[in-house]
C-alpha positions as CSV (number, residue, x, y, z in Angstrom):
1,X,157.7,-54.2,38.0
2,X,159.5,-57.1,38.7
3,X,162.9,-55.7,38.6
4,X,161.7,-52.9,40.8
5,X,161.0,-55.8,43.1
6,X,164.4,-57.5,42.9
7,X,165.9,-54.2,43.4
8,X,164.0,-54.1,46.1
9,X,164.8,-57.4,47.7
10,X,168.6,-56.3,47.6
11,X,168.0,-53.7,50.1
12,X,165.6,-55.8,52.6
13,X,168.1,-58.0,53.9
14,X,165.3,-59.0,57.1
15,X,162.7,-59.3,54.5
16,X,162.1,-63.3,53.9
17,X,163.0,-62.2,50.3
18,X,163.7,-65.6,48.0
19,X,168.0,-65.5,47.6
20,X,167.1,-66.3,43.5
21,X,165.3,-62.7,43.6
22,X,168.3,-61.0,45.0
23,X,170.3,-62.7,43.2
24,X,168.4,-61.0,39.9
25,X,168.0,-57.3,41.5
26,X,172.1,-57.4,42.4
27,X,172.8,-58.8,38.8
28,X,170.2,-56.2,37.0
29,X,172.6,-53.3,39.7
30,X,175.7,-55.1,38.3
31,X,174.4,-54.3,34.2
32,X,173.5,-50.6,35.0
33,X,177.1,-50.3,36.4
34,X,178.5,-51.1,33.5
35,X,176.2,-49.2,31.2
36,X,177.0,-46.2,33.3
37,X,181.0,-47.4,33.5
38,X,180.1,-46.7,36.9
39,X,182.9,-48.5,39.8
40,X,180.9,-47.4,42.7
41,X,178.0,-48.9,41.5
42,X,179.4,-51.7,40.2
43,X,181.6,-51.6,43.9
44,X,177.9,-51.9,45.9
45,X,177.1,-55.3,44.5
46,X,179.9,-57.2,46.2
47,X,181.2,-57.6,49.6
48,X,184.3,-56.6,51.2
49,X,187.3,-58.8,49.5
50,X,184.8,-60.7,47.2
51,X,187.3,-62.2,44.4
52,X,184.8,-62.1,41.2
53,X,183.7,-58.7,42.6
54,X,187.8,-57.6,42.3
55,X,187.3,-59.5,38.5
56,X,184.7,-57.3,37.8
57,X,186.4,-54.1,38.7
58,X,189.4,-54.6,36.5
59,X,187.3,-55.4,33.6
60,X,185.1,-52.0,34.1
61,X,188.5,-50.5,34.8
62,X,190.3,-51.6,31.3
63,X,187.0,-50.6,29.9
64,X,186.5,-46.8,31.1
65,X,190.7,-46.7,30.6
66,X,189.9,-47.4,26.7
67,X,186.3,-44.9,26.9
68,X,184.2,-47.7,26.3
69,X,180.7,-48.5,28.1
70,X,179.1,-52.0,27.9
71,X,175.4,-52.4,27.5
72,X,173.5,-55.2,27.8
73,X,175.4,-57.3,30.8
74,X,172.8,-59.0,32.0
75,X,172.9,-62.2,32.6
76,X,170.6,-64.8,31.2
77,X,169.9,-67.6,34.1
78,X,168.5,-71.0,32.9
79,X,168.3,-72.2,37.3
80,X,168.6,-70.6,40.3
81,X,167.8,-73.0,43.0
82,X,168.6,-72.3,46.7
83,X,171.8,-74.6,48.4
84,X,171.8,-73.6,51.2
85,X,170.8,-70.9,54.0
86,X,172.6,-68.2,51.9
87,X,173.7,-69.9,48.6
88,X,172.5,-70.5,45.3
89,X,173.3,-72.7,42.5
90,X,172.9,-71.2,39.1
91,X,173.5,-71.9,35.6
92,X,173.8,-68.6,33.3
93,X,175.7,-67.1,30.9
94,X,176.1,-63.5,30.0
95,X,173.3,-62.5,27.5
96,X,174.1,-60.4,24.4
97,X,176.3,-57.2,25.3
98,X,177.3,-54.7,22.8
99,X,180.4,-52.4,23.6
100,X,180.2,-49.1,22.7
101,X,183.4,-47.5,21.7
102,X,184.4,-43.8,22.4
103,X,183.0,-43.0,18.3
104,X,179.9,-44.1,19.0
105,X,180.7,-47.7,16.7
106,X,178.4,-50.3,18.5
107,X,180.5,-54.1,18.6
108,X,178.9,-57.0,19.9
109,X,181.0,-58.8,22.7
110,X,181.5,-62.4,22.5
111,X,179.0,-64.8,24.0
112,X,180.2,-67.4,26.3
113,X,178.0,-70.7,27.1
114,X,176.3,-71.9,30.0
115,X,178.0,-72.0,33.3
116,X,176.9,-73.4,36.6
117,X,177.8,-71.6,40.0
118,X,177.1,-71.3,43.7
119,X,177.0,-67.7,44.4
120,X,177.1,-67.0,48.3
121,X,174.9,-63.7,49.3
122,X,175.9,-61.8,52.5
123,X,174.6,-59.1,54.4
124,X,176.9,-56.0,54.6
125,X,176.3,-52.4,55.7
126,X,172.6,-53.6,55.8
127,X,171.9,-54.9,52.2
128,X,172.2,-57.8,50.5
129,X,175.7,-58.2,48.2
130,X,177.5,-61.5,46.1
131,X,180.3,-62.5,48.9
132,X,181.6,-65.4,46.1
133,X,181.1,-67.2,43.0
134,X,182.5,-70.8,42.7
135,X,182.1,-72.3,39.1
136,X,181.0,-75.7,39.3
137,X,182.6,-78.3,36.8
């Protein structure tokens, strides 16, 4: 139920919705993307000229070029904590993701640790979408 409701939240962009539960309905839209190798859907999470958006389509990209689906992108957040009217400071990392190649062989993808980011949501073409991501050192 409660990523129906983040899903949810993505589309509501009037709705008082909390920018942490967008955040987690546009990142749970972001995993289903690349389980389906899917650009389009993968496109509809990020606005217009969003740079980690563009990093995100080369990487589906090299994967559906080499027939290989990920599953499991999600990404595991420790914090989300609001910084301002539309920005949030998170720490995460991506959670366990297997690739699975073109024969059906499962491989685990490597694990990276925790990073901490403001991510700025924006409204376009009515919904809610990741504008940028800034890592924080």
């Amino acid at each position: 139920m409660s990523d129906l409701i983040a899903i949810l939240a993505t589309l509501l962009p009037s709705a008082a919705a909390s920018p942490c539960l967008v955040l987690d309905g546009l990142d749970l839209q972001r995993e289903i993307a690349y389980a389906q190798a899917n650009p389009s859907g993968l496109a509809a999470i990020y606005a217009t000229g969003s740079t980690a958006g563009a990093a995100d389509d080369r990487a589906l990209a090299d994967y559906r070029a080499r027939g290989i689906r990920v599953i499991g992108a999600d990404l595991e957040r420790r914090s989300c904590e609001p910084s301002g009217p539309e920005t949030v400071r998170t720490i995460e990392r991506l959670g366990p993701a297997v690739a699975v190649l073109p024969d059906g062989t499962e491989r685990a993808l490597p694990r990276d640790g925790w990073n901490q980011r403001d991510i700025a949501l924006v409204v376009e073409d009515g919904r809610w979408r990741i504008g940028a991501v800034r890592s924080i050192d």
